[in-house]
Steps between C-alpha positions, in 0.01 A plus 500: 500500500268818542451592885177445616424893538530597194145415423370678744739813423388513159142474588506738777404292731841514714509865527129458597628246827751721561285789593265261682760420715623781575178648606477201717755650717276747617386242758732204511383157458751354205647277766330270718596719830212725355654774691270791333770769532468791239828401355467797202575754834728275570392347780654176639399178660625161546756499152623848615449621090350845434352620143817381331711152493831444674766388349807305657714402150450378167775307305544196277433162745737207437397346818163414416357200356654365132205595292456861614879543527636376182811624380410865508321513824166569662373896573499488826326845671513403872147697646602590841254459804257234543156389569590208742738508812718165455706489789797288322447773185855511310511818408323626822696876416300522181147308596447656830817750590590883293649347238376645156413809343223621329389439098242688283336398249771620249794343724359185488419447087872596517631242688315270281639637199834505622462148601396414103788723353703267792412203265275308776294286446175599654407795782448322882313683742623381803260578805216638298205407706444850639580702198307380221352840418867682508641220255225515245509875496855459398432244266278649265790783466763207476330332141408854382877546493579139370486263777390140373687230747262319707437544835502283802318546797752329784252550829467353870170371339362794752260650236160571477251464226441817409874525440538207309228546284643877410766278387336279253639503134783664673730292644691212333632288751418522852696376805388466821688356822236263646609561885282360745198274516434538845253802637661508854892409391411776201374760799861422681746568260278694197264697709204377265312230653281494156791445269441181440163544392595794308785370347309167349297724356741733355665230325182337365468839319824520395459107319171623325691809399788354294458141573836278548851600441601553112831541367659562149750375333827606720302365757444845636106499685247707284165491715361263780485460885858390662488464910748534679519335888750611749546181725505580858693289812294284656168556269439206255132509532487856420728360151253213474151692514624778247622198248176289542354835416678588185483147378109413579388858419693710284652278246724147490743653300538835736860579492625580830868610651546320834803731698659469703680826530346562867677614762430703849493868448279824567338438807576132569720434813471266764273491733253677348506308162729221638331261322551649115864602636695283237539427134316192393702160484569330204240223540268726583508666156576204324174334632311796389628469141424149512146580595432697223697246265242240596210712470625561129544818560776679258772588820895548418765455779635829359377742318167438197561529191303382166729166462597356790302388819513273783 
């Protein structure tokens, strides 16, 4: 299957967005902080990123879901830094600590072209939200030199309009982790009281850009919307509202990962975050995969992939 941006490369038109955003850097407002930093003098705000992107790794992903790993794996470039604050953040070192180091333009369409040559089966931007201008510079060099795997957009669902609308015709298969419905619990432990809002609309864009998930015939996901949802200890509403969501206003057939993979780390300890302090229980994951089993949405106790579901 032809990646999405290869109409737009051959018209022109992605070069054209490219510059745009870029330009748009000037004064800052590709991420719903709307900081308004001159990031081309590398200036800095809230996602501590300059004129140019910064880079933590890139390698071929078997730990992600079946139908963006495959057998060959997924091209993984891990973005570091961050446009949120999550306290219980994973890779706190890369999201909001010195880890990473600093890609142009011509760095990055290499990574992606290493990660073809690697045999992977797509490119996965991993923390993209506050680089969208960097990693379409970098594209439009990466499919003048060959590039044609698809790309997916794997986001905190942090993203703003303009940015997502930069990217339409662009991305394949986007992925955002649906965190929070909750303004106040989402000011506690994302520092965003409006991600909520922001993130039900980033993901109505993201349907209406490449509609539900497709796959092809190894099973391996060619273009659509998956979610994923990180259930937290001690939050089933939070799990509840985001799957009534998906299911009532997105699409029936969303598919979504349900993980369970959370545990306490960056800044979670007792007292302060006493009550998140713990990995979630089995029940309490196993009732949030039954909720989204009953409200027919397309959930898998392990990993998605194009054949088998809950």
């Amino acid at each position: 299957m032809t990646p999405a941006y290869m109409n737009l490369y051959q018209t022109g038109e992605l070069e054209a967005r490219a510059h745009q955003a870029v330009a748009a850097l000037a004064e800052c407002r590709l991420c719903p902080r709307d900081c308004a930093v001159d990031r081309l003098r590398d200036e800095r705000s809230v996602c501590w990123t300059g004129r140019y992107a910064q880079v933590a790794s890139s390698f071929a992903h078997f730990g992600e879901e079946d139908c963006l790993r495959g057998t060959r794996g997924s091209g993984t470039i891990f973005l570091a830094k961050c446009n949120l604050r999550c306290v219980f953040c994973q890779n706190f070192d890369v999201s909001q600590g010195e880890h990473g180091e600093e890609a142009r333009p011509d760095d990055l369409a290499q990574r992606m072209l290493d990660l073809q040559d690697d045999g992977c089966h797509n490119i996965n931007f991993v923390t993209p939200e506050h680089v969208v201008p960097q990693l379409l510079d970098a594209l439009v060099i990466a499919v003048a030199r060959g590039l044609r795997l698809p790309i997916v957009y794997n986001t905190s669902a942090y993203d703003s309009m303009h940015s997502l609308r930069l990217l339409d015709g662009v991305v394949d298969i986007y992925m955002p982790d649906f965190k929070l419905w909750d303004p106040d619990l989402s000011f506690r432990y994302l520092k965003a009281r409006d991600y909520p809002e922001v993130a039900r609309a980033a993901v109505r864009e993201m349907h209406r850009q490449v509609g539900p998930l497709e796959f092809d015939a190894r099973g391996i996901a060619t273009r659509g919307l998956l979610v994923r949802h990180l259930v937290m200890p001690g939050l089933p509403d939070e799990t509840r509202a985001i799957l009534e969501f998906l299911a009532d206003e997105i699409h029936a057939d969303t598919y979504v990962n349900v993980m369970a993979q959370y545990r306490p780390a960056g800044k979670v300890s007792a007292p302060r975050y006493e009550e998140i302090a713990r990995a979630p229980r089995h029940d309490e994951w196993g009732q949030a995969v039954a909720a989204a089993t009953d409200l027919g949405l397309r959930a898998d106790t392990r990993q998605l992939s194009g054949t088998a579901h809950v």
